[in-house]
C-alpha positions as MATLAB code, in Angstrom:
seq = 'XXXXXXXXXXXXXXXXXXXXXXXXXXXXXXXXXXXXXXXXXXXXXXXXXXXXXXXXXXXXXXXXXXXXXXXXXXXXXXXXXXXXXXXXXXXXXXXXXXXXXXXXXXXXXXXXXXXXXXXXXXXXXXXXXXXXXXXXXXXXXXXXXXXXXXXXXXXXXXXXXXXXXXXXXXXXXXXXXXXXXXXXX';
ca = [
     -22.795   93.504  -45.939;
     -23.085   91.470  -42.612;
     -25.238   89.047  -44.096;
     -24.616   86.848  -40.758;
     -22.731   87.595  -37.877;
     -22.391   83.934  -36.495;
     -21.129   82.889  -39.670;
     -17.318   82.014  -39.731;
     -14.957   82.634  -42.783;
     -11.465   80.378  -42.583;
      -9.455   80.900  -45.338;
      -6.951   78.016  -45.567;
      -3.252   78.926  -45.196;
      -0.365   77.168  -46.555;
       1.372   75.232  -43.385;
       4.772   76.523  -42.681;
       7.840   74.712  -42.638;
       7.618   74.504  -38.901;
       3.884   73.238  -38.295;
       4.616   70.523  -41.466;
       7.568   69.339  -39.464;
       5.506   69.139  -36.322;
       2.937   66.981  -38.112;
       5.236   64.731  -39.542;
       7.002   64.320  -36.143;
       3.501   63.281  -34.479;
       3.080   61.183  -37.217;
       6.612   59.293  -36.731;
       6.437   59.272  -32.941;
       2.946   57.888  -32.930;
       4.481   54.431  -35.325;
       7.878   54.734  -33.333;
       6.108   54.232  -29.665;
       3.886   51.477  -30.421;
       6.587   49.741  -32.297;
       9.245   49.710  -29.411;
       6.589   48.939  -27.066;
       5.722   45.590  -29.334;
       9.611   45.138  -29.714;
      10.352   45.629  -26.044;
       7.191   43.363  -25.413;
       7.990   40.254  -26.732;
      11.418   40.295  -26.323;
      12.077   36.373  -25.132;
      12.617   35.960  -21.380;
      16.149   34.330  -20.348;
      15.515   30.593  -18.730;
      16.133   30.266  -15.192;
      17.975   27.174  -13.624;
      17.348   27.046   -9.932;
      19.952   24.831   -8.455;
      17.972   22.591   -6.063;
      17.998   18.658   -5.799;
      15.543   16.122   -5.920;
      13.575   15.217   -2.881;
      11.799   12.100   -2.140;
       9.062   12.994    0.359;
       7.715    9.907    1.351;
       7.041    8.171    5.115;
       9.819    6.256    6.075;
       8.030    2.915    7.283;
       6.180    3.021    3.664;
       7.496    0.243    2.073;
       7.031   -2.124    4.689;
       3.656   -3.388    2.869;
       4.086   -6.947    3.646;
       2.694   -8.752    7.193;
       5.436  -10.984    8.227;
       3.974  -14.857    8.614;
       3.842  -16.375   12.058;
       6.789  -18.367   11.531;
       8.845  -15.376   10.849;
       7.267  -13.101   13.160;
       8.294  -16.033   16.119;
      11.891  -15.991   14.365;
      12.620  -12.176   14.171;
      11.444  -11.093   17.485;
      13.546  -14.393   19.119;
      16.540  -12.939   16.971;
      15.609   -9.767   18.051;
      16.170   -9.976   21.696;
      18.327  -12.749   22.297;
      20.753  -12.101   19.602;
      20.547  -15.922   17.963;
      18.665  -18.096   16.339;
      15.042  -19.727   17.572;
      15.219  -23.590   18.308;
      12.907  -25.956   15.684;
      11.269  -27.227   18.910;
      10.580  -23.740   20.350;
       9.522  -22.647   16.786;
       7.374  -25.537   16.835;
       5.855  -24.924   19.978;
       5.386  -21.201   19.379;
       3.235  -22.132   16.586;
       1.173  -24.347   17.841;
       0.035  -21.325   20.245;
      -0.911  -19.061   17.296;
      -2.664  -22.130   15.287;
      -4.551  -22.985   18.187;
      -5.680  -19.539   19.374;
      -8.305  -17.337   17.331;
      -6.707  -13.567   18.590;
      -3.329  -13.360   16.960;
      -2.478   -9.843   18.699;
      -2.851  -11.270   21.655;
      -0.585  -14.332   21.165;
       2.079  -12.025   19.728;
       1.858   -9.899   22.971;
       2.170  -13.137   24.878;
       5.456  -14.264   23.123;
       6.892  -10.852   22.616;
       6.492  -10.790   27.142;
       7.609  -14.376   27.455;
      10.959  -13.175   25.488;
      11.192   -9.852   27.743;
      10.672  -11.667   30.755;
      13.674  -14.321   29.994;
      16.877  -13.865   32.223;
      18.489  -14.890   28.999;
      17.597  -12.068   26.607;
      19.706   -9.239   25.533;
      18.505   -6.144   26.977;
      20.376   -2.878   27.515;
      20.509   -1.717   31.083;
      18.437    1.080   32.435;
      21.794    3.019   33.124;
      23.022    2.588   29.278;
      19.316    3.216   28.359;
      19.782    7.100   30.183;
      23.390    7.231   29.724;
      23.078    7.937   26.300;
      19.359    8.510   24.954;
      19.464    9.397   21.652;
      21.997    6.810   20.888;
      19.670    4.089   22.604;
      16.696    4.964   20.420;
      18.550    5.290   17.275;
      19.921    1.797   17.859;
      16.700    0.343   18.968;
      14.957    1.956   15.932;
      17.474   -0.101   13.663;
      17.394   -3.103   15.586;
      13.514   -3.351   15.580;
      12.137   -1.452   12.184;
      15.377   -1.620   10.251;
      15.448    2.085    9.848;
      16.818    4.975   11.384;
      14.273    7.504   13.251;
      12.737   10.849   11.834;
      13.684   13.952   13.660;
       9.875   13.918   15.240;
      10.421   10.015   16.501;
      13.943   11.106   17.766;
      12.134   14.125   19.509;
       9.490   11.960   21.187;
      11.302    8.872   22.113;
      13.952   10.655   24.021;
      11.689   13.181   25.565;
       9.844    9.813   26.521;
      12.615    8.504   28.140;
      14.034   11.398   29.695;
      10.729   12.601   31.261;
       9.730    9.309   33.184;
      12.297    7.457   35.280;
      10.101    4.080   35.418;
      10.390    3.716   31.789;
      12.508    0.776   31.793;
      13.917   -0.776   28.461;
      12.147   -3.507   28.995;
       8.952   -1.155   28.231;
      10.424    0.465   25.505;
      11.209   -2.849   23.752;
       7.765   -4.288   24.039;
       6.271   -0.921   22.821;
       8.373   -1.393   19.488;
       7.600   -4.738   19.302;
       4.198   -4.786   19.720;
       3.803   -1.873   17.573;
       2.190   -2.146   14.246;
       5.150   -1.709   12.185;
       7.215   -4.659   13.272;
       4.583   -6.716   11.981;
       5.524   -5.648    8.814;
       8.311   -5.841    6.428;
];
């Protein structure tokens, strides 16, 4: 009675013990796995506390945002050099070269080499200048900008020094005071 020989007969068995315990296992594990993954997932991650301070990064010379008047421009650089106070007459006089000239930069190289070229000013030698270097800048640095040098100003100043004998401090004086931050305060 082949009626078809491609045909297929199943006849449906009862599952054993074994095979339902298989199925239900499947069925368990495949709940179980997603669930610990989603568990393990998003668990909460612990804070972390780095111990590090605050640093202000900022250029040094940054506040000085204010251009110091003639008066006290005169005043400061007389201080400056000779250790006292500026005379009313010499103030006087002093201002009567800025008022009376149109270049300003110019007059305040004048007076800043009129000071340097005084016997009476108060100069380091070139011997104390070499003596001790960094010292010498690190005092000039305070004496002129009212701050103490960054490592790369340290750096350059003393290499400045140390690498040309005719650098006198007389040279290094009028190159801080005629720079553009002693104009400012």
């Amino acid at each position: 009675m082949p009626q078809n020989m491609h045909t297929v007969h199943s006849e449906s068995r009862p599952l054993s013990p074994f095979s339902k315990g298989v199925a239900v296992g499947r069925g368990i594990l495949t709940f179980i796995i997603p669930l610990s993954l989603l568990i393990a997932s998003c668990s909460k991650e612990p804070d972390i506390v780095y111990e590090v301070n605050d640093v202000n990064i900022g250029r040094p010379d940054a506040p000085k945002q204010y251009v110091k008047s003639q008066t006290e421009f005169i005043s400061i650089a007389y201080t400056d050099l000779f250790g006292t106070n500026i005379s009313q007459q010499e103030l006087l006089d002093l201002g009567k070269a800025y008022d009376s000239f149109g270049d300003l930069k110019l007059i305040e190289d004048m007076i800043i080499r009129n000071f340097l070229n005084s016997p009476d000013v108060d100069i380091p030698t070139d011997a104390a200048m070499r003596a001790d270097v960094d010292a010498f800048v690190a005092a000039s640095c305070q004496k002129f900008f009212n701050r103490h040098p960054n490592e790369f100003e340290m750096w350059y100043m003393t290499d400045l020094i140390t690498s040309d004998p005719g650098l006198t401090p007389e040279m290094f004086y009028y190159g801080m005071m005629t720079s553009n931050e002693y104009r400012y305060y």
